[in-house]
Each structure stands twice: as structure tokens, then as C-alpha cells.
N, C-alpha and C positions, 0 to 999 in steps of 0.2 A: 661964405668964402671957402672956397677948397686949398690946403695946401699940400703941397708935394714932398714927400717926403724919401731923398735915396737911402736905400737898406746899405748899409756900412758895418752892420756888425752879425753875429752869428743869431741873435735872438731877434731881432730885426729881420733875417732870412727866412726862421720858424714862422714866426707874422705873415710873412710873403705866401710863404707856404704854405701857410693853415687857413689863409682867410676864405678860400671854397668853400669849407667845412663848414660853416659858418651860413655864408652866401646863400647854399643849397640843401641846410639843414631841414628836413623830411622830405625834399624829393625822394621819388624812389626808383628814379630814372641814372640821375646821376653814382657816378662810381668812383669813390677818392682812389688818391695814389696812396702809395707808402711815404710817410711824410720822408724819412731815413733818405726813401732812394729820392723822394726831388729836392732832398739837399742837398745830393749829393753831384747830383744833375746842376745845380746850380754852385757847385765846389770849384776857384779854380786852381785849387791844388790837386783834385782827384778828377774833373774829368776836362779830357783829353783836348775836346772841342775848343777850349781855350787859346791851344798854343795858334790858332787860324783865325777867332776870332773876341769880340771885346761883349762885353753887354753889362746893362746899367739894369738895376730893379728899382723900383719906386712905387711907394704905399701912399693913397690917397686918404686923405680927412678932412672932414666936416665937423668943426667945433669935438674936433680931439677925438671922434667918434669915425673906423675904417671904413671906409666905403669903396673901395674900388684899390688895385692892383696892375700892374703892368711892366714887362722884361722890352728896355730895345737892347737892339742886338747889332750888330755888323759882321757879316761873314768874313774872311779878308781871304779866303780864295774865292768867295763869290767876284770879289768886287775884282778883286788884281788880274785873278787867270781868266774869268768869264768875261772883265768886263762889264758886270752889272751892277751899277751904280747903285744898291739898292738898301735902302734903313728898315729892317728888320724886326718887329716887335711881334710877341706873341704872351702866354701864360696872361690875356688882358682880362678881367673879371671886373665888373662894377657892378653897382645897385642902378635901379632905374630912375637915372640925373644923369640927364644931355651933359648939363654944367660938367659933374664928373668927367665922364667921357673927354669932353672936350680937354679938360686943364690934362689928360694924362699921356691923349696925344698929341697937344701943341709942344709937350717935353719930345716927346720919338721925333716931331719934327724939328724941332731946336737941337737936336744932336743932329740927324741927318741933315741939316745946312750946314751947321760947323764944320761935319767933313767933305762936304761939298759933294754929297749924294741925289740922285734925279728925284726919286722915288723913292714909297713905305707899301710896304707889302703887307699884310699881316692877318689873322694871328696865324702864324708858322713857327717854329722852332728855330734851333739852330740849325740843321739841315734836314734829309728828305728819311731821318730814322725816328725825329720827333714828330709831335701831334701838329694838327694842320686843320683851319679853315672855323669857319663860325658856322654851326649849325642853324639851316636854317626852314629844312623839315624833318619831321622823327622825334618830334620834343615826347612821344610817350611810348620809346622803345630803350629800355636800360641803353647804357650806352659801355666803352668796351676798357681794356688798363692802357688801350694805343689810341685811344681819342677825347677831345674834349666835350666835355657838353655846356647846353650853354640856356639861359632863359631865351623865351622867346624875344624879349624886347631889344638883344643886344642888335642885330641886322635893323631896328628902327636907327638907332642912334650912329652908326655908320654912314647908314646913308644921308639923315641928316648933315652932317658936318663935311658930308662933301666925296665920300668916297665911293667909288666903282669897282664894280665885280673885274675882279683878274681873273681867279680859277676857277672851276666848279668840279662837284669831288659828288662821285655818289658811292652810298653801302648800297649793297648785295645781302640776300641770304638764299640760302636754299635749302631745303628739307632733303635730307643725305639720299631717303629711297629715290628721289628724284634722279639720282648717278648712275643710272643703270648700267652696267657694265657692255651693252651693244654701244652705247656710244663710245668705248675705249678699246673691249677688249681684246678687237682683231687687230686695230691701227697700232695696239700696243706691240703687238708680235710682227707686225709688216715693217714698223719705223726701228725696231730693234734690228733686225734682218737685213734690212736697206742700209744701215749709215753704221753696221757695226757696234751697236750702242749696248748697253747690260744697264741696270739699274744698280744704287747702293743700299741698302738697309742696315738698322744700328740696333744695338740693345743696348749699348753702353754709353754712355758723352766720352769717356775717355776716346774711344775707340773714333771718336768724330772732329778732335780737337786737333788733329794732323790737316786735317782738312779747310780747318776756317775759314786762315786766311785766301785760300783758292777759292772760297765761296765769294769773302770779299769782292774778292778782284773780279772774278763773275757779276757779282749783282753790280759794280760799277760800269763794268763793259753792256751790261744787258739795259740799266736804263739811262747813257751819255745822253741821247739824245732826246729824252724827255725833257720838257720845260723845267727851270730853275733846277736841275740835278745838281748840285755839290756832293762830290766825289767823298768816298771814306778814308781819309787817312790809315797810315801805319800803322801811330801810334795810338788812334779811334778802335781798330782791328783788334788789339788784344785785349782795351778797353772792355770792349763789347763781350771780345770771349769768355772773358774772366765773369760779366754782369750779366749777362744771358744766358749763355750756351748750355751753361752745366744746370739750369733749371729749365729750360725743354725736355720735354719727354724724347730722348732719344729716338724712339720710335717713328716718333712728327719728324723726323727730319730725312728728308729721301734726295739722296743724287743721284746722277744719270754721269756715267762717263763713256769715252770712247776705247776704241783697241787699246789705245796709250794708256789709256787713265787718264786723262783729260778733262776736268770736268765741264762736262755740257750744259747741265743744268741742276737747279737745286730748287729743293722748297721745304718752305717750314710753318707748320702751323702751331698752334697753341692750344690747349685745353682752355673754356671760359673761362678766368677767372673774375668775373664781374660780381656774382652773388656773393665769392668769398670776398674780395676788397670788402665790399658792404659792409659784410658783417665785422670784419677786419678794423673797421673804422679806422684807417689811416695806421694800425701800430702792426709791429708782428709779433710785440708781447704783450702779455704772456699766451694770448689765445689764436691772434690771427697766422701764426706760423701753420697752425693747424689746420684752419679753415682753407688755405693759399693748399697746403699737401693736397687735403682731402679732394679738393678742386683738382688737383694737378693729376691725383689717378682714376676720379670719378667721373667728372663731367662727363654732359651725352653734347654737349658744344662743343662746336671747336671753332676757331679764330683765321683763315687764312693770311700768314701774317706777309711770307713775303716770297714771290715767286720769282727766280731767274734765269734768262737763256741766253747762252749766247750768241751774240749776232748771226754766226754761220749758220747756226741751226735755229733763228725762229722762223713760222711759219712752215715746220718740215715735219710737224705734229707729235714732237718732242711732249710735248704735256700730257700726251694718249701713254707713254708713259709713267709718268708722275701719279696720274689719276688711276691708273691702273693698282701700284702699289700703294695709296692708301684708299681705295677702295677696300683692301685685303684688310688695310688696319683698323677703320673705322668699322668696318664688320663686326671684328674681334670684338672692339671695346663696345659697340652696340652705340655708337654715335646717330646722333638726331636729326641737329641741326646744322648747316655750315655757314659760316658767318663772314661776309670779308670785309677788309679793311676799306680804308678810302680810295678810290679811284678816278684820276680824271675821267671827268665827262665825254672828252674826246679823245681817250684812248679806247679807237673803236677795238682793236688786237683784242683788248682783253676782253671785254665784251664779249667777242664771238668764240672766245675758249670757252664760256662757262653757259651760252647759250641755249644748250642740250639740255640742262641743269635747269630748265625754268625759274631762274632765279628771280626777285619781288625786291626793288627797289624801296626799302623802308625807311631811308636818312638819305637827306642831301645838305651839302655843306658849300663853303668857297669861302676865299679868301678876298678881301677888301686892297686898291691901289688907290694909292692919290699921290700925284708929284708934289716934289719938294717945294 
């Protein structure tokens, strides 16, 4: 018999949090979080996501022994301003038991009736800056600190119980020499010239934190009309600056403005940090703080974490700039590899930016629907 058990207290949350570590102890595929920061991820006195939406956590057991985990969720600008009826769960982990599975989502659907929602989506976040989708090739490619990974059997037990693919999401990599600069570096200097455009470069995070929230409001306007977008709040925006911003290498971070200063477009990457999490083993003390720096000025990876244009200017080859400027950087640092994040399947746009790039399709993912 499985019972269900909701997290109510702060050592209860740790549990929640820790039981991966556990799950996936000697993969060498998988890559923990900082337990710190997914408590704090699931705080709702420190983070922001809260004041828009609700979420319930619940620890599964088997004669007092864990076996399975799972966050539902309800967006409430998903649901009020889009209209999408939609019950939300994600952070879902079990052992291989249908049984499991099952008792953890007939709870995400017993909340989504109550509030009288259509449909469960899952596993997703709370919006479109968390991890997203069940892996369901790539199980022997380390995996990234912006995705989850997952055994191969969880996509069995989905589908059993009834659920159908909504999304599909693929990684990308590319081997950096593959960026030859004939693919950017004249359309750089022609799309500059054309539309009055200059580039931004940083050395400092200070010197970028004027900027943020413009970046925000960019990356909102650049992906509205993507599937399931929920928009960043105000107070998500300083959230994030305060939890992000100042541990990017400054350098990864490049805008594009116009005559005005207007920003046109932005992009940000990240140094790998997968092998240090590892070794890290979920603490930053006393040793992983070191491992996360050493990462942060060594790595030959780097992470494309997130790209934005705005409306006016996509398809105007605004990105022949982008690629242009860290070409410059990754030179410097002697970068490898390029890595990107998840991507719908039919977002052909992107696709055809990175094309040039011979990029190899290593991981593919989606996410599971079934109505209420």
C-alpha cells in the first residue's frame, strides 16, 4: 500500500529535496541541484513565483520506506489571464512501481478537479525559467543545472496510466570550431549598418544590473507567442537578479541596442557547471563553493541558457550579431563545446539560427497531458 504523504514542515521539504540523491545515487549521468537553492525554490516566503501561484508537495511510502515524490502546482496567471485551465506538477521522481506513479498522480488530479481545471501537464515548473519535460533519449549524456534527468522507465509509466505527449523539447550541441565566423561575420557588419544597431559588452555584473529588467521585458515580448509562455513578473525580475545575474560571467552576457539604446536583443550563456555540481554533491560547503568558482572561470563548455529578440527585429539577422561577439569570447577562453538548453521541436526559427553550426541532436524530452 503506498501512502501519501504532504510536506508541511521544513525538514519534510529537505526529504523532498534530497530524495534524487538517493534515487540516482552512482549515475554518472545525472547532476544534483544545491539542496540550499531548491529550498529555496520551493520557499514561499523567498520566492516570488508564489504571490501568482499555489503548489502542494507530497512524499510517497511504502511500508514507511520513500519511494517516489511530486510538486502540483497551479499557475494563477496561467489560468486567469491565459485562460488555461491547467493543473501543473513537476519535481515528479519515483522508483520503478506503476502503483507509485499512479497514487502520486491521482493526488495532481484530485487537486485539479477541486478547482475545476481541464487538464495536467507535467513535469514543468512553475513557469517557462524552471526545468521542463521527462527525458526520453540521451539517458548516457551527463545532463545540465537547467534540466532534469530522469531513469529510462519513467516515459513507461506515463504512458501506461493514460497520458499523451503535449510537448516535445530537443538538446542541441555543437563543437565551438564548427561557428566559423563566414557564417556571421559580414551579416554582422551589414545588419549593424542597416537597422543602426551597435552591440553591448560587460566586464563587470555591476555595470549590467541597469539593464535587467529591460532584458526582462525583452525576453517576455520575444517569446508571448510561444506555447504555455507565463510571463516574468516584477517582482520574479529582481528575484532573479539578486539569484542569477551576479554569478554569470559577465562576459556571457551580450546585448544589442538601437540609436536609442533600446534593447534589441540579449543573450546569456553559462559556463558548464555539471562536473562541479557532481562533485559538489548537492552542499557549497565547505568544498563545493570551489568546485562551482573553478567551473565558473575554467570550463571549455558553455550552456546556451537563453536567447531574445525582439519582435521588430526577429528574422532581420540580428543574431549574425550575437554570434559574432561571443565568437570573440569563446576564442579568448578556448571554449569546446556549445551546449543548448531545451527546445521545442517545432520551433523551426531556432533551428535554422544554429543550422550553420552542424549541430547533433543528443537528448530529447516532452512533457505528458491528460484531462481532468
Amino acid at each position: 500500500m503506498i501512502t501519501l504523504k504532504e510536506v508541511t514542515s521544513k525538514k519534510e521539504l529537505k526529504t523532498f529535496v534530497k530524495f534524487p540523491f538517493s534515487l540516482f545515487q552512482g549515475n554518472p549521468y545525472w547532476v544534483p541541484p544545491i539542496i540550499k537553492d531548491e529550498m529555496e525554490t520551493f520557499d514561499k516566503t523567498k520566492n516570488p513565483v508564489f504571490e501568482n501561484a499555489e503548489a502542494w508537495f507530497f512524499l510517497a511510502y511504502r511500508e514507511n520506506k520513500l519511494v517516489g515524490r511530486i510538486a502540483a502546482i497551479i499557475n494563477w496567471l496561467e489560468v486567469k489571464e491565459q485562460g488555461l485551465k491547467k493543473m501543473r506538477f513537476g519535481w515528479c521522481d519515483f522508483v520503478d512501481d506503476q502503483e507509485v506513479f499512479k497514487a502520486m498522480i491521482d493526488k495532481v488530479l484530485e487537486i485539479g478537479k477541486s478547482y475545476k481545471l481541464d487538464y495536467m501537464e507535467g513535469p514543468v515548473g512553475f513557469s517557462n525559467l524552471d526545468k521542463v519535460g521527462v527525458l526520453t533519449e540521451g539517458f548516457d549524456h551527463i545532463g545540465t543545472m537547467i534540466t532534469w534527468y530522469n531513469h529510462p522507465y519513467y516515459q513507461k509509466h506515463y504512458e501506461q496510466y493514460g497520458f499523451m505527449k503535449e510537448k516535445g523539447y530537443l538538446e542541441n550541441k555543437f563543437v565551438f570550431a564548427n561557428a566559423k565566423p563566414e557564417f556571421f561575420a559580414k551579416a554582422n557588419l551589414l545588419v549593424k549598418k542597416r537597422y543602426g544597431l551597435r552591440e553591448m559588452n560587460f566586464t563587470k555584473s555591476a555595470d549590467i544590473m541597469p539593464w535587467v529588467d529591460k532584458m526582462f521585458d525583452l525576453f517576455n515580448a520575444s517569446y508571448a507567442s510561444l506555447s504555455s509562455f507565463v510571463k516574468i513578473t516584477d517582482v520574479q525580475k529582481e528575484y532573479f537578479k539578486k539569484k542569477y545575474i551576479s554569478f554569470i560571467n559577465p562576459e556571457y552576457i551580450k546585448f544589442v541596442v538601437d540609436k536609442e539604446n533600446n534593447l534589441v536583443s540579449f543573450a546569456i550563456v553559462m559556463p558548464s557547471f555539471s562536473k562541479a555540481l557532481q562533485k559538489a554533491r548537492g552542499k557549497l560547503f565547505p568544498f563545493g563553493i570551489f568546485h562551482l568558482l573553478n567551473a565558473r572561470k575554467n570550463s571549455k563548455d558553455v550552456t546556451f541558457y537563453l536567447i531574445g529578440i525582439h519582435p521588430d527585429y526577429q528574422n532581420k539577422g540580428v543574431t549574425a550579431i550575437v554570434f559574432n561577439e561571443f565568437h570573440k569570447t569563446f576564442t579568448e577562453n578556448g571554449i569546446i563545446n556549445c551546449i543548448r538548453t531545451p527546445e521545442l521541436e517545432d520551433n523551426t526559427a531556432i533551428f535554422q539560427m544554429w543550422k550553420h553550426f552542424k549541430p547533433v541532436t543528443h537528448k530529447k524530452r516532452q512533457t505528458f497531458r491528460k484531462d481532468l
